[in-house]
C-alpha positions in Angstrom: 82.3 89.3 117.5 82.2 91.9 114.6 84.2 90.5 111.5 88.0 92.3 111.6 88.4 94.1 108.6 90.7 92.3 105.8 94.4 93.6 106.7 95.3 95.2 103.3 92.1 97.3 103.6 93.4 98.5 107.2 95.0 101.4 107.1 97.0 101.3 110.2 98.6 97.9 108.8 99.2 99.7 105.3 101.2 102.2 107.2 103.5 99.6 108.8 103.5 98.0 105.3 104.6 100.8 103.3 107.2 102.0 106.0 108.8 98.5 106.3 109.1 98.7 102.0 110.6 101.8 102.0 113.0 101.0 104.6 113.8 97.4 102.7 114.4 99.7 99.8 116.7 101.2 101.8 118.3 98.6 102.9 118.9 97.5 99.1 120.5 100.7 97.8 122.9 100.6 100.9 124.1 97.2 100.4 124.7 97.9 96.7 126.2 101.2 97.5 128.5 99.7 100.2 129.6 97.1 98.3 130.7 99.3 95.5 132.0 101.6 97.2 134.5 98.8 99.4 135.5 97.7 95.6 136.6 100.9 94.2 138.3 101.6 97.8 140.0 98.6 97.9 139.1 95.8 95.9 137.5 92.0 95.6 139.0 91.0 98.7 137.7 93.1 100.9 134.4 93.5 99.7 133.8 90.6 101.8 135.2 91.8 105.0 133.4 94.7 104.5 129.8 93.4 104.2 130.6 90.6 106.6 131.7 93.5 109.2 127.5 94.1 109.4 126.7 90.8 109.9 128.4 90.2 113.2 126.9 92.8 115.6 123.3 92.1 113.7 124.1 88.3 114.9 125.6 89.7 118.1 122.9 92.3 119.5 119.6 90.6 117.5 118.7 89.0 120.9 119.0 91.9 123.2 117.3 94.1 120.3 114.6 91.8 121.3 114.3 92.3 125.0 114.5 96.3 124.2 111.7 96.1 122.2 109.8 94.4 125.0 110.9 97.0 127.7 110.6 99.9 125.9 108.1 98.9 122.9 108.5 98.4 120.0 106.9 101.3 118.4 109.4 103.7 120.0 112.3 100.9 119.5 111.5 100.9 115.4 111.0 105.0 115.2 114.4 105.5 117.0 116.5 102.8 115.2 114.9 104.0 111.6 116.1 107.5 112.0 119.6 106.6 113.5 120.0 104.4 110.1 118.6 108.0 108.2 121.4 110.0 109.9 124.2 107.4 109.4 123.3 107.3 105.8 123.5 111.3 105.4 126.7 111.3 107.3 128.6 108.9 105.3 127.0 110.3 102.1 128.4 114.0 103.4 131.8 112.3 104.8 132.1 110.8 101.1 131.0 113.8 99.0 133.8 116.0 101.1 136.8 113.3 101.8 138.3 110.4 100.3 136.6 107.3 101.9 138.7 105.2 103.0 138.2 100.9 104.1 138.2 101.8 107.7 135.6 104.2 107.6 133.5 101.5 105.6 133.8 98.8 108.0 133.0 101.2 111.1 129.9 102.2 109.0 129.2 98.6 108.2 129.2 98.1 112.3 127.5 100.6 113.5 124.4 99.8 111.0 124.4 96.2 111.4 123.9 97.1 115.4 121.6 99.6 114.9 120.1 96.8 113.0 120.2 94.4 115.4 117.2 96.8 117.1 115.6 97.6 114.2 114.4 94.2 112.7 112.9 92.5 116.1 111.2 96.0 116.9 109.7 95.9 113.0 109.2 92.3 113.5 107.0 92.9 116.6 104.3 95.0 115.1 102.1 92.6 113.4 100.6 91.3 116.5 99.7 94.7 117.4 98.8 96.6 114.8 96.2 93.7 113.1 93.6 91.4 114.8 95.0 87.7 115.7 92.9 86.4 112.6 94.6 88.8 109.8 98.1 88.2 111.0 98.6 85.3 108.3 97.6 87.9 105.9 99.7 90.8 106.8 102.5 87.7 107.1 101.8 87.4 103.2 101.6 91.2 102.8 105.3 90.8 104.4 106.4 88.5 102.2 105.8 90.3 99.1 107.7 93.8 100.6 110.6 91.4 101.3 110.5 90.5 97.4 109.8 93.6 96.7 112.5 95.5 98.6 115.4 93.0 99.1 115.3 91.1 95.9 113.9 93.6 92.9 113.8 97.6 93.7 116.2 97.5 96.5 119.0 96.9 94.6 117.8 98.0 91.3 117.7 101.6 92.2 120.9 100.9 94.2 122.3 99.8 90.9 120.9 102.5 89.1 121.6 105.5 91.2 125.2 104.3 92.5 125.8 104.3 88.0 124.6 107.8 87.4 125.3 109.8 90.6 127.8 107.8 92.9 128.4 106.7 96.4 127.8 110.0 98.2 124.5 110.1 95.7 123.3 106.2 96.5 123.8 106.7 100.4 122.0 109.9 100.3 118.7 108.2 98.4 118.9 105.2 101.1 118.8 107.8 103.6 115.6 109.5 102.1 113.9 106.3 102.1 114.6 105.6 105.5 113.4 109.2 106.3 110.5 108.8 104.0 109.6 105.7 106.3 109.9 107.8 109.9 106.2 109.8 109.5 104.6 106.5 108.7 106.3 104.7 111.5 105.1 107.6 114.0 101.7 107.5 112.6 101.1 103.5 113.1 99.1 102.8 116.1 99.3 100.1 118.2 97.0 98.0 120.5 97.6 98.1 124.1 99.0 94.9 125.3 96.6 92.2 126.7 98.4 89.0 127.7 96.1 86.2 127.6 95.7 82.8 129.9 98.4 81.6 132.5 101.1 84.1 130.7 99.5 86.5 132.4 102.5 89.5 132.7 106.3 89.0 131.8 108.3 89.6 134.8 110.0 92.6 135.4 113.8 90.9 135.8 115.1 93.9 136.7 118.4 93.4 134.3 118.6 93.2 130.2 120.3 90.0 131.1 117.5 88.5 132.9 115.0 89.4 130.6 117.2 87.3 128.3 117.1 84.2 130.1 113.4 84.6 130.6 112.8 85.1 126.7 115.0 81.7 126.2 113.2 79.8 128.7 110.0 81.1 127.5 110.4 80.2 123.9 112.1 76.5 125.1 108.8 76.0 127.3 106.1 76.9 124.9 104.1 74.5 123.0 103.9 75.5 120.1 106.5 78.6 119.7 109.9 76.2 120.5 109.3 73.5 118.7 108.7 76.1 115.6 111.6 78.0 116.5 113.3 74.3 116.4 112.1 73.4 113.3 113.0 76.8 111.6 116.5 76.4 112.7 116.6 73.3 111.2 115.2 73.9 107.9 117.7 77.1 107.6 120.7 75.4 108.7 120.0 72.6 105.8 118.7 74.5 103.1 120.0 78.3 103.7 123.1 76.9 102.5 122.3 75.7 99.4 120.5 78.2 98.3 123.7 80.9 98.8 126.3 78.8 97.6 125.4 75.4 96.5 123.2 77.2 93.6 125.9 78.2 92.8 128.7 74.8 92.5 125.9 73.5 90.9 125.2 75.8 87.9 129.4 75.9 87.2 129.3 72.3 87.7 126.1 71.7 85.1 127.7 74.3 82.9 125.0 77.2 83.4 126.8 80.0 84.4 126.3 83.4 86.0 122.9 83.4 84.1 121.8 79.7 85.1 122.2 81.0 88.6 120.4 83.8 88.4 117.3 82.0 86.6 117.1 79.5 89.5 117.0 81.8 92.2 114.5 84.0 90.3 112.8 81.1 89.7 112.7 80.9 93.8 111.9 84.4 94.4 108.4 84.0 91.9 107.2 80.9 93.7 107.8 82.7 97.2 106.4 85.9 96.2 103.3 83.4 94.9 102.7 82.1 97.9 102.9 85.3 99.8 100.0 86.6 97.9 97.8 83.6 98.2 98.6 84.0 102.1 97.9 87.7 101.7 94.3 87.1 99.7 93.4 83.9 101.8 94.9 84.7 105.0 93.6 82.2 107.3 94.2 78.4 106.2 92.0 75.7 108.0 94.7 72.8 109.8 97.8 75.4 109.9 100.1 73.8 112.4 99.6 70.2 110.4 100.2 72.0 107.0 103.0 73.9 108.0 104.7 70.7 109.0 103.6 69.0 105.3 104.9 71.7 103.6 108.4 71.9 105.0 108.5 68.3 104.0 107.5 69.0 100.5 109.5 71.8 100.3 112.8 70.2 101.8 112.5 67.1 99.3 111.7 69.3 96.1 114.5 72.2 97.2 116.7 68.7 97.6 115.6 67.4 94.6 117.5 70.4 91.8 120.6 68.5 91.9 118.8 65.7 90.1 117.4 67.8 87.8 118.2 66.8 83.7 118.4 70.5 82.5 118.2 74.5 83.7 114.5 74.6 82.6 113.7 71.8 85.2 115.8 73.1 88.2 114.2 76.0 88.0 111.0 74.4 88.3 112.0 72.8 91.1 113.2 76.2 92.7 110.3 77.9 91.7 107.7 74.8 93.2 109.9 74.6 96.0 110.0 78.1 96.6 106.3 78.2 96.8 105.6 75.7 99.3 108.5 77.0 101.4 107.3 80.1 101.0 103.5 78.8 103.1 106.0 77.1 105.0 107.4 79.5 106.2 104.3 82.4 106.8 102.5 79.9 108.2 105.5 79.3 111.0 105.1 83.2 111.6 101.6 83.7 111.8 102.0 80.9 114.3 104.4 81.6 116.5 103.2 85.5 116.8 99.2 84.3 117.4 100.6 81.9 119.9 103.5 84.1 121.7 102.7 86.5 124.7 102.7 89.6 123.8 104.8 90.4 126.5 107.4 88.2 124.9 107.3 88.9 121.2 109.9 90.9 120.5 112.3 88.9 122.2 110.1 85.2 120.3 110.9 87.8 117.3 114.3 88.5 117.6 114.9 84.6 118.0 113.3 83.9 114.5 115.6 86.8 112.9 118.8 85.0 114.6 117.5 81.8 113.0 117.9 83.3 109.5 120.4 85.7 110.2 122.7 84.0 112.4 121.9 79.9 112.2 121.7 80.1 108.1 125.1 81.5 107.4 127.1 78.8 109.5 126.7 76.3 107.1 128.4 78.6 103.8 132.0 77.2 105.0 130.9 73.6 105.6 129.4 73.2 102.0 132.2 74.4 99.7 134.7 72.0 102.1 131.8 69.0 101.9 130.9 69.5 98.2 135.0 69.2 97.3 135.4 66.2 99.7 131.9 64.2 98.5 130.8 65.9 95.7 127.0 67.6 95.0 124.1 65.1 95.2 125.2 63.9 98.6 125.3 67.3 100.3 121.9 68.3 98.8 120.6 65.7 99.8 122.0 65.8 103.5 120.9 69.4 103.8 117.6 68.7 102.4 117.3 65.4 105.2 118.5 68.2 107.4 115.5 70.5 107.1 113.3 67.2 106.5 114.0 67.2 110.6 112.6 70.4 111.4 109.1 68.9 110.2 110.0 65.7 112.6 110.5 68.2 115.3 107.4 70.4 114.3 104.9 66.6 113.7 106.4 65.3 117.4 104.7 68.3 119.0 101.1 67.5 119.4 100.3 71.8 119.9 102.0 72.4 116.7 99.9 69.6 114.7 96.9 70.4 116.4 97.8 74.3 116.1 95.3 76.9 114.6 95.2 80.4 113.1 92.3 82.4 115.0 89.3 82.9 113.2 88.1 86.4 111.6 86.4 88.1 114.4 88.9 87.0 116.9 90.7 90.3 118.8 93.7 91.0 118.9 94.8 88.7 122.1 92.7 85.6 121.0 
């Protein structure tokens, strides 16, 4: 077979790439925007209802965002749900600029994107597989990863802060509505492979009902080899670590004495080891032995992540975040590239939209239960447990002969291999 070209020489992949930046850009200036906006309407308090409004039809809908993008595609799923998020951002940037917002209108904005985004992130999340060969999707994983940095943790809300100081609300919804409409021509120009399921999975059933094709996406992703046990072993790891990362980081920096800045050092120090790794997968791609390193790295990774609350000063926690960072970071794009080589194409955006629940649904359950366990047994036992928490997801992932034995395709291999 002729050697597939590299993915970030593929043009077709660098038009998904940029897109899915722009509109992670996006995404950073409207949380920024809406979060600022909530505290000059109302105030501290209700910052937090308002950006937890989002959350819970994102959590809600992610699943059946999934089986749309299966029946209808994902190409037409992402294009439609990327320019409703365009005109919701005009229309509160207009409703703003010519009325007095008030905390209702927030939260009803706050709902109706976190639905609309409950679509948009399993349909975005379903183009790899078809817009790159089966051997460059560990590469285009890495090529992810970075945009993720790039968008959600540095320009995002960097231009959100900037724009919502110098022009406003009205002003910082209008630019994340640009971006999102600077995204829509790329988004239409992406082409996509015609599907081509592969072995016994031969066609998804047409159920006939939204429900059904539910059911048959759980019992799908439960049955496979390889794709449950990583879905298992992601839930896991998220439920143990996710945690500590939101809101243990930051009990642990007031209760070391490192402040505000100490916190922000370690999870930099997090975001430079992830976005490390996420180039080496996006220069290597494939790495011989995946399913058996993805398991040693979660290990590593749990046990270093684990390991912060022992450290003796600031400088050596953030080592530990930014080591720990790195291997989670393999970890992790190695889980991806995994589960969408192995997944029927049939199935992926509902296999997708079960991996976005796992970080956006499963992670978040545990912020109440550390606070309440860190004041009843103190720090170094609840790291600890949540770091033996995630150390079971690699239990559940070594127990699974496919997944030990599991490989990325070779370069050459097409896009159903």
């Amino acid at each position: 077979m002729p050697m597939a070209k590299p993915a970030y020489r593929d043009a077709n992949v660098l038009r998904w790439l940029v897109a899915y930046t722009l509109s992670l850009i996006g995404d950073g200036v409207y949380f920024v925007a809406l979060a600022w906006t909530a505290e000059k309407v109302a105030g501290p308090a209700e910052v937090g209802l308002v950006m937890a409004a989002g959350s819970v039809p994102r959590a809600v809908l992610m699943l059946f965002g999934g089986v749309l993008a299966d029946r209808i595609g994902p190409r037409r799923l992402v294009i439609g749900s990327d320019a409703a998020r365009c005109l919701i951002m005009f229309g509160l940037a207009a409703a703003i600029a010519m009325l007095a917002p008030g905390l209702w209108l927030l939260v009803v904005v706050a709902l109706v994107f976190g639905a609309v985004d409950a679509l948009f992130v399993p349909a975005v999340g379903a183009l790899p597989p078809r817009v790159a060969p089966a051997s460059e999707l560990a590469r285009v994983v890495g090529m992810r990863g970075l945009a993720l940095r790039l968008g959600n943790n540095m320009a995002g809300p960097g231009l959100g802060g900037v724009v919502m100081a110098t022009t406003g609300s009205a002003g910082t919804f209008a630019v994340a509505g640009v971006l999102f409409a600077l995204s829509l021509p790329l988004l239409v120009a992406v082409r996509l492979a015609p599907l081509s399921p592969k072995g016994e999975e031969e066609t998804a059933e047409a159920s006939g009902t939204a429900w059904r094709d539910l059911v048959e996406g759980l019992r799908y992703a439960r049955r496979h080899p390889v794709v449950g046990p990583l879905l298992l072993s992601g839930a896991l790891s998220e439920f143990g670590l996710n945690g500590l990362f939101n809101i243990g980081m930051v009990l642990l920096t007031s209760d070391r004495g490192w402040g505000a800045g100490g916190q922000g050092a370690l999870i930099a120090s997090l975001g430079v080891g992830s976005a490390a790794s996420a180039a080496l997968l996006a220069v290597k791609g494939r790495l011989p032995r995946a399913g058996a390193v993805q398991n040693g790295t979660l290990l590593v990774a749990s046990v270093t992540l684990g390991a912060v609350v022992f450290a003796p000063s600031l400088a050596w926690a953030a080592a530990f975040m930014a080591l720990g960072g790195a291997v989670a970071g393999i970890c992790g794009g190695l889980a991806q590239a995994l589960i969408q080589t192995a997944a029927d194409p049939h199935y992926i955006g509902r296999v997708t939209s079960l991996m976005g629940l796992t970080s956006l649904g499963i992670g978040p359950m545990c912020y109440p239960l550390i606070g309440a366990a860190v004041s009843q047994w103190g720090l170094t036992p609840v790291f600890l447990t949540g770091a033996g928490i995630s150390c079971l997801g690699a239990v559940v992932g070594l127990s699974a002969a496919a997944v030990r034995k599991a490989e990325l395709p070779r370069n050459g291999a097409d896009l159903a291999a």
